[in-house]
LUMFI-210186 format. One record per residue (C-alpha): residue number from 1; residue in three letters; x, y negated, z negated. Coordinates in Angstrom, 3 decimals. Layout:
<sites>
SITE   n res       c1       c2       c3
SITE NUM Ala        X        Y        Z
...
</sites>
This chain:
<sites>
SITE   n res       c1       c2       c3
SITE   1 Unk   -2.573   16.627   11.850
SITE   2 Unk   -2.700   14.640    8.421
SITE   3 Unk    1.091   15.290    7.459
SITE   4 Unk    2.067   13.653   10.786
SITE   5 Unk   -0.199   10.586    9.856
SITE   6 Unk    1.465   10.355    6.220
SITE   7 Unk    4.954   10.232    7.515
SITE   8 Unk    4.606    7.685    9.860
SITE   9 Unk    2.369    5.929    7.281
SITE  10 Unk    5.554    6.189    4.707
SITE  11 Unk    8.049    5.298    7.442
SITE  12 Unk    6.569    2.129    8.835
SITE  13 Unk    4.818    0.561    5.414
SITE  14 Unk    8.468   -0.530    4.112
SITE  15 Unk    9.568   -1.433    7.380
SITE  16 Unk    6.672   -4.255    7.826
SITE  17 Unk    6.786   -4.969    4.211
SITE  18 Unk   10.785   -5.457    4.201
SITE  19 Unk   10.849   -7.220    7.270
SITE  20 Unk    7.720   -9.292    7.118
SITE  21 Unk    8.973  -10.858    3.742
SITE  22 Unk   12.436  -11.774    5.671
SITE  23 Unk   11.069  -13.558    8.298
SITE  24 Unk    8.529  -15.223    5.614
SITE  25 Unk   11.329  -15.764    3.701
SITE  26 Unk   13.645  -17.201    6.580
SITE  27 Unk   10.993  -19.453    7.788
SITE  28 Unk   10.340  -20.737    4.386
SITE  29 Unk   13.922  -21.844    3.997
SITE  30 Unk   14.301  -23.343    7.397
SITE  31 Unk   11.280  -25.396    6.866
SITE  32 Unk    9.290  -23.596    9.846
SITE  33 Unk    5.395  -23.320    9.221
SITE  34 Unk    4.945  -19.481    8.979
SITE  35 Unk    2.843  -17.194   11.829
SITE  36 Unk   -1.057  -17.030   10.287
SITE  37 Unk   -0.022  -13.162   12.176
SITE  38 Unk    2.491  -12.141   10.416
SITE  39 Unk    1.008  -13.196    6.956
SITE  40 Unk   -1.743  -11.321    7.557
SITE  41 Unk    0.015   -8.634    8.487
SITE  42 Unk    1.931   -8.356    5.655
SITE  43 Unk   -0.799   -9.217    3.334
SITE  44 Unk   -3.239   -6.076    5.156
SITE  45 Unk   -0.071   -3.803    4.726
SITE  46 Unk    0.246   -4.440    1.070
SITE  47 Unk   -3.281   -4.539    0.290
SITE  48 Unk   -3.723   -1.322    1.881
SITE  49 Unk   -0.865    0.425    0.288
SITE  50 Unk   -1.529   -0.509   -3.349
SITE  51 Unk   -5.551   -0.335   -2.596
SITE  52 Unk   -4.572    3.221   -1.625
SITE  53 Unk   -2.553    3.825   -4.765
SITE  54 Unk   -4.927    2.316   -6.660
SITE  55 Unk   -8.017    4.836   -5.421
SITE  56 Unk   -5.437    7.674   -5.877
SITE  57 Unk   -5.315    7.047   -9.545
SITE  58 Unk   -9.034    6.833   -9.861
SITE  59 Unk   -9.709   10.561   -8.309
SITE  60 Unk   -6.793   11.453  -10.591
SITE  61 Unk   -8.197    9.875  -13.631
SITE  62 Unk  -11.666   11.370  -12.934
SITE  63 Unk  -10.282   15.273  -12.694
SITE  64 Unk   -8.227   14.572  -15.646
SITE  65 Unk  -11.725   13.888  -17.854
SITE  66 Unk  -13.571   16.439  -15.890
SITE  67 Unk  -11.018   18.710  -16.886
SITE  68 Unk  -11.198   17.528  -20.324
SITE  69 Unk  -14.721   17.502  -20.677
SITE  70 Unk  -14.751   21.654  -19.620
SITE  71 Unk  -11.872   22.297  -22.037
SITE  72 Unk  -13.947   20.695  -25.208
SITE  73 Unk  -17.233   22.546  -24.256
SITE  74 Unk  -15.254   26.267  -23.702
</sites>
């Protein structure tokens, strides 16, 4: 059930991304007030991906020392 989650995860996080900073971008240029929506949803979708990325490295970084930390005391 996870892997199902993940790929639709990795298949729609560009999509807003790409396509939220178009229109931000478009209605920037034409001198349109941006959607308070749409910059939040962008904003949720990238804080959420790099938060993610971000607690990833953590759990990584811990097993790394654990793993350290058993090598030095064998």
């Amino acid at each position: 059930m996870k892997e199902p989650t993940e790929l639709i995860k990795a298949a729609v996080r560009p999509f807003i991304i790409v396509w939220g900073f178009i229109v931000y971008g478009v209605c920037v240029m034409s001198g349109v007030e941006v959607p308070p929506l749409l910059t939040g949803m962008v904003m949720a979708v990238i804080i959420e991906y790099f938060g993610e990325r971000a607690i990833l490295r953590l759990r990584e970084g811990r097993v790394e020392e654990k793993k350290e930390g058993t090598d030095e005391t064998a």
